[in-house]
C-alpha positions in Angstrom: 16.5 -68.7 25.6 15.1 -65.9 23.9 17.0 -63.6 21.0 16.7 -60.4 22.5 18.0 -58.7 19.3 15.8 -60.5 16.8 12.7 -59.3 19.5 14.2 -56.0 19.8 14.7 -55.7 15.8 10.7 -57.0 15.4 9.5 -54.4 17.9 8.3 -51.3 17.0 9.1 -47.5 17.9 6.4 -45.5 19.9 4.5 -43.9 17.4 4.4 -46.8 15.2 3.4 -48.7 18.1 0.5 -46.8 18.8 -0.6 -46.4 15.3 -0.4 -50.0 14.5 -2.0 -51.3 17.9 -4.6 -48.4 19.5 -7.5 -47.6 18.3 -8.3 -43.6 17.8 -9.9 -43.8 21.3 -7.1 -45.3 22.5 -4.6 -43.4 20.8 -6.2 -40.1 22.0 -6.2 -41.0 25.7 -2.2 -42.5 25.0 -1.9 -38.4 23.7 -3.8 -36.8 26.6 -1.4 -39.0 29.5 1.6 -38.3 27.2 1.1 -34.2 27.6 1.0 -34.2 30.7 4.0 -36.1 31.8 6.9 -33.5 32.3 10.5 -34.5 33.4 12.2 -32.2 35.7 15.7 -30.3 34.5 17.4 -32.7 37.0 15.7 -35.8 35.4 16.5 -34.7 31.9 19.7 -34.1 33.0 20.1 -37.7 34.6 18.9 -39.1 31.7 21.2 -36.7 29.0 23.9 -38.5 30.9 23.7 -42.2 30.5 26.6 -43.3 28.2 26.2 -46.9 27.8 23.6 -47.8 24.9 20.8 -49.3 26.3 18.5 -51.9 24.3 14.8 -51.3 25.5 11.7 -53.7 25.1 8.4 -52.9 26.8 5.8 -55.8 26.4 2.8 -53.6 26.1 -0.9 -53.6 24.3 -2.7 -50.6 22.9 -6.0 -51.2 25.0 -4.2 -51.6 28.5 -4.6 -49.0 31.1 -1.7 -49.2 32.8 0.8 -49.6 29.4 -0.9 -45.7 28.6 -0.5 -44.4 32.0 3.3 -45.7 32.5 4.7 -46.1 28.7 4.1 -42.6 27.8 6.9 -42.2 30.9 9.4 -44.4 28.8 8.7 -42.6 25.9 9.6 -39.1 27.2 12.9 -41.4 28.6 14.2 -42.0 25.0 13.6 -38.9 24.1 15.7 -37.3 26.2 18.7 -40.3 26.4 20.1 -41.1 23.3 21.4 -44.0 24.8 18.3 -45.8 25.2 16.8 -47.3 21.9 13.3 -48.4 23.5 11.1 -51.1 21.8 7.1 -51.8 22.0 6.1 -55.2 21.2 2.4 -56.2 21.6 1.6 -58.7 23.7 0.0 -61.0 20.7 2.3 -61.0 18.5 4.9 -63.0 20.6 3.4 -65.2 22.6 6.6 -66.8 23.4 7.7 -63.9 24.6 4.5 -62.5 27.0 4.5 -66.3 28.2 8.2 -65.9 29.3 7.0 -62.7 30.6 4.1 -64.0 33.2 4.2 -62.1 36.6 2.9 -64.2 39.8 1.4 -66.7 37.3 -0.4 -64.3 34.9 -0.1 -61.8 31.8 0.8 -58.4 33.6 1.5 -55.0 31.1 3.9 -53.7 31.2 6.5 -55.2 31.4 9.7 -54.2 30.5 13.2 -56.0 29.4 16.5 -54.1 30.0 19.0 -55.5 27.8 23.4 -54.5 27.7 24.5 -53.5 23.9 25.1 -57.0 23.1 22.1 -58.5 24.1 22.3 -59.8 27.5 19.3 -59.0 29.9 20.3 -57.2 32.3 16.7 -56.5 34.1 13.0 -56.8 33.8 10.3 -55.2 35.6 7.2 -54.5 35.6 3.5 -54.2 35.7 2.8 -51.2 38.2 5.0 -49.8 40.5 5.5 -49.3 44.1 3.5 -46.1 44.2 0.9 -47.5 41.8 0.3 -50.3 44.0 0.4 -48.0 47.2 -2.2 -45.8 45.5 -4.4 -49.2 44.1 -4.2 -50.5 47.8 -5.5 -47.0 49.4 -8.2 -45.9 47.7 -9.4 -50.5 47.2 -9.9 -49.8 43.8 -9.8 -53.6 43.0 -9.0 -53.3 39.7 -7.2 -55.6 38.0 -6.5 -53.5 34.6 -7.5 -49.4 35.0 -9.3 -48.4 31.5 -7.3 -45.4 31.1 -10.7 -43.5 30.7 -9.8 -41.9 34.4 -6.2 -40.6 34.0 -4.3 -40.4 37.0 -3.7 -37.5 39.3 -0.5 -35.2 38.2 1.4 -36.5 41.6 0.6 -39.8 41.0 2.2 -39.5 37.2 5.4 -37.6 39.3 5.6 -40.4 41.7 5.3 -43.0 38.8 8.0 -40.9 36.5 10.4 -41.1 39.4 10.1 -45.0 40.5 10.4 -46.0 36.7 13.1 -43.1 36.2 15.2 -45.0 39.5 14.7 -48.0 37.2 16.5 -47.0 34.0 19.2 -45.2 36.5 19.7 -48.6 38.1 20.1 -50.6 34.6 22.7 -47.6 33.0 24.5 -48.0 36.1 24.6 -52.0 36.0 26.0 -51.7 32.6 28.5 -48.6 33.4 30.0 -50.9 36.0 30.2 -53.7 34.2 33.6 -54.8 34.4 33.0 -56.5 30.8 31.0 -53.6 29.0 34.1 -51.7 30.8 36.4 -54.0 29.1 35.0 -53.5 25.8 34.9 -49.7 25.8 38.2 -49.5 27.6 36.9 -47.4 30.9 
């Protein structure tokens, strides 16, 4: 079983994420994608209003593609949600961790752990989502990990905001309703 809060505590914030694990390169390209995503008034207000403290770790790496197109989203999350305290961990430095991580059979970025207050995981997803996949499929790309040297089109960072937005929703909502969380903070 891993200890969520030891991982959590080891992880590092955005910023020092980046400066510890991108390269300038890779940090500039991080910047451009991270300018350009911009949350709606009704997603900032969505997320203004998530109550239940909510333990984030994103399994990432500093030269992935996808981690710079889709965790720039998660950072622009915390930032407007005080109640989500979101994590990067580099996929080297754990192993134990990316191996508990593997998506059909392989190392996928990113992926990201949802965890309640005290620790229990409550969700993980990851490494593209729906629309991601969608777009992939369409225009037979092939890829298996985008550079990141293309950024993607301004709907498809929307369409990517809103299925990764859906996400956190659903996870503050798990832990709202959780008759023990409830319990604990007597509503």
């Amino acid at each position: 079983m891993i200890d969520w809060s030891a991982i959590h505590g080891a992880a590092l914030p955005y910023a020092e994420f980046l400066r510890k694990h991108a390269t300038s390169s890779t940090q500039a390209r991080w910047n451009a994608i991270h300018a350009r995503i911009t949350l709606t008034a009704e997603q900032r207000t969505l997320l203004s209003g998530f109550t239940r403290r909510m333990p984030v770790v994103c399994l990432a790496a500093g030269w992935c593609g996808d981690c710079m197109n889709q965790c720039v989203i998660f950072d622009h999350f915390a930032a407007a949600s005080g109640a989500i305290d979101l994590r990067f961990l580099e996929q080297e430095d754990r192993p134990e961790v990316r191996d508990a991580l593997i998506i059909n059979g392989g190392n996928r970025l990113p992926v990201v752990v949802f965890l309640s207050e005290d620790w229990y995981e409550v969700a993980r997803r990851g490494d593209r989502t729906l629309s991601i996949y969608r777009r992939l499929a369409e225009e037979q790309l092939g890829s298996t990990c985008p550079t990141g040297l293309v950024p993607p089109a301004a709907s498809a960072l929307a369409a990517t905001t809103a299925e990764w937005l859906d996400e956190f929703e659903r996870v503050q909502l798990i832990l709202r309703l959780s008759s023990r969380l409830r319990a604990l903070h007597g509503d």
